[in-house]
C-alpha positions in Angstrom: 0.0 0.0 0.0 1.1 3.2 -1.0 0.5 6.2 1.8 1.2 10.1 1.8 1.2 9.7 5.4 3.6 7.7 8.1 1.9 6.7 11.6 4.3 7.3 14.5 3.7 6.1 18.0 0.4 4.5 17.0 -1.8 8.1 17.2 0.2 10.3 15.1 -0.5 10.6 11.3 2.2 12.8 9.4 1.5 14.3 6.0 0.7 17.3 3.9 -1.6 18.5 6.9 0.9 18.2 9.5 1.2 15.8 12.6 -2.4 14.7 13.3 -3.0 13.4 17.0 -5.8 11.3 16.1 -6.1 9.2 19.4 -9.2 11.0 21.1 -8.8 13.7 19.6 -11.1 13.2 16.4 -14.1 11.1 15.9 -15.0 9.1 12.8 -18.1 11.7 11.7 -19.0 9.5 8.5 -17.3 6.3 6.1 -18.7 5.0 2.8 -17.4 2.4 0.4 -18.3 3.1 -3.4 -16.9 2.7 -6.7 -17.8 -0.8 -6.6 -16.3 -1.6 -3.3 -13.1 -0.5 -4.8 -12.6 3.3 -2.9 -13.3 3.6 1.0 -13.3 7.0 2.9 -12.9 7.6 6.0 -14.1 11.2 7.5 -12.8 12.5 10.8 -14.0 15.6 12.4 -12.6 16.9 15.8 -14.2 16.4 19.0 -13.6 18.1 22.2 -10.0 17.4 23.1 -8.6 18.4 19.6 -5.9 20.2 19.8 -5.3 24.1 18.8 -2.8 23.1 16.1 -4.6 20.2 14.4 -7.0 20.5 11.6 -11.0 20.1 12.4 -11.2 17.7 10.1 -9.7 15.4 7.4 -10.3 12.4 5.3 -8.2 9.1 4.6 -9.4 8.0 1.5 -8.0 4.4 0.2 -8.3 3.3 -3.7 -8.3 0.1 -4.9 -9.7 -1.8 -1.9 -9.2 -5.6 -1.9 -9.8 -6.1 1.7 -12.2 -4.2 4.4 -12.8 -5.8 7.9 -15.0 -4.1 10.5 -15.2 -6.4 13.3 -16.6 -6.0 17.1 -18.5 -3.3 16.2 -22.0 -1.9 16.2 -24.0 -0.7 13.2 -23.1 2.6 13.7 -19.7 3.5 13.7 -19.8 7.2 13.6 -18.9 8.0 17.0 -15.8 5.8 16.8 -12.9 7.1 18.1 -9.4 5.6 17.1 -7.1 4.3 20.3 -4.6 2.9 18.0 -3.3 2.9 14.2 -1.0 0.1 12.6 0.4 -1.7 9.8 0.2 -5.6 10.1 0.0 -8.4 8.5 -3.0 -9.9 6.6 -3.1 -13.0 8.5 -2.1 -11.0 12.2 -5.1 -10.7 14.8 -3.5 -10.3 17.9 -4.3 -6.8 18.6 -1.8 -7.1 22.3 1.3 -7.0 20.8 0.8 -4.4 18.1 3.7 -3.7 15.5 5.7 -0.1 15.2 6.2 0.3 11.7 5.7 4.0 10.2 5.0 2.8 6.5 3.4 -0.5 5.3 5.4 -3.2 4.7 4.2 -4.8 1.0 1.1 -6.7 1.8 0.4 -5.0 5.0 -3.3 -3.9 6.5 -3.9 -0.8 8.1 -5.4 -1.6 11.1 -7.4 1.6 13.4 -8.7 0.1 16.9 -10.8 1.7 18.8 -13.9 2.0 20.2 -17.4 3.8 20.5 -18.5 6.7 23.0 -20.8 4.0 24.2 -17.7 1.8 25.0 -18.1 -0.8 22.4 -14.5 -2.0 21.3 -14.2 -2.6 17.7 -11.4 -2.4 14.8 -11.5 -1.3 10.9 -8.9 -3.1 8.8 -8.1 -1.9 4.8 -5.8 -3.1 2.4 -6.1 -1.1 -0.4 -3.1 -0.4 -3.6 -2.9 3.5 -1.6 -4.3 5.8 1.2 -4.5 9.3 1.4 -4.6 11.8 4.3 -7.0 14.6 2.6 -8.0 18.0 3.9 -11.7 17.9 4.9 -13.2 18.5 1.7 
């Protein structure tokens, strides 16, 4: 997968918009999967603890989706709110032990884990050919 963004520390997405905090900071506001199943977008929009610096919004928008995995989630995932962000591998589910990698290693999922303002733990896995950090548009 090809990104215009690195992840450091598991919360920190750095790109043409700067260093994003997205751990608490933002909330998923709205995600959609069109094209075919083939382009997934991913809209944030900040909540209450974003910070001065950070954008109030952005999108990650992946093309050329091959996998998508939302698991241990409710129908409505709009008030997710991202704990962790990773690269790992498709066959990896062991969310305890999480890898550090900035950039995907070929073959690699990116993984966002999380949960719900209702407290419901769930994660959102993509492979995809790239993802994009956007401004909001």
């Amino acid at each position: 997968m090809r990104c215009n963004f690195t992840v450091r520390d598991f919360i920190l997405l750095r790109g043409d918009l700067g260093e994003i905090d997205i751990h608490n900071a933002y909330d998923l506001a709205s995600y959609e999967l069109s094209s075919h199943g083939r382009v997934f977008r991913m809209t944030f929009a900040g909540n209450k603890y974003l910070l001065p610096t950070g954008p109030k919004g952005f999108d990650i928008r992946f093309t050329e989706v091959d996998t998508l995995e939302i698991t241990d989630a409710p129908a409505d995932l709009t008030d997710f709110c991202v704990h962790e962000v990773v690269f790992m591998a498709a066959a990896e589910r062991g969310y305890d032990d999480l890898p550090a990698g900035e950039t995907p290693e070929p073959g690699q999922h990116m993984v966002f884990i999380g949960e719900t303002a209702k407290g419901a733990r769930a994660t959102i896995r993509v492979h995809a050919a790239s993802a994009e950090l956007l401004p909001r548009a």
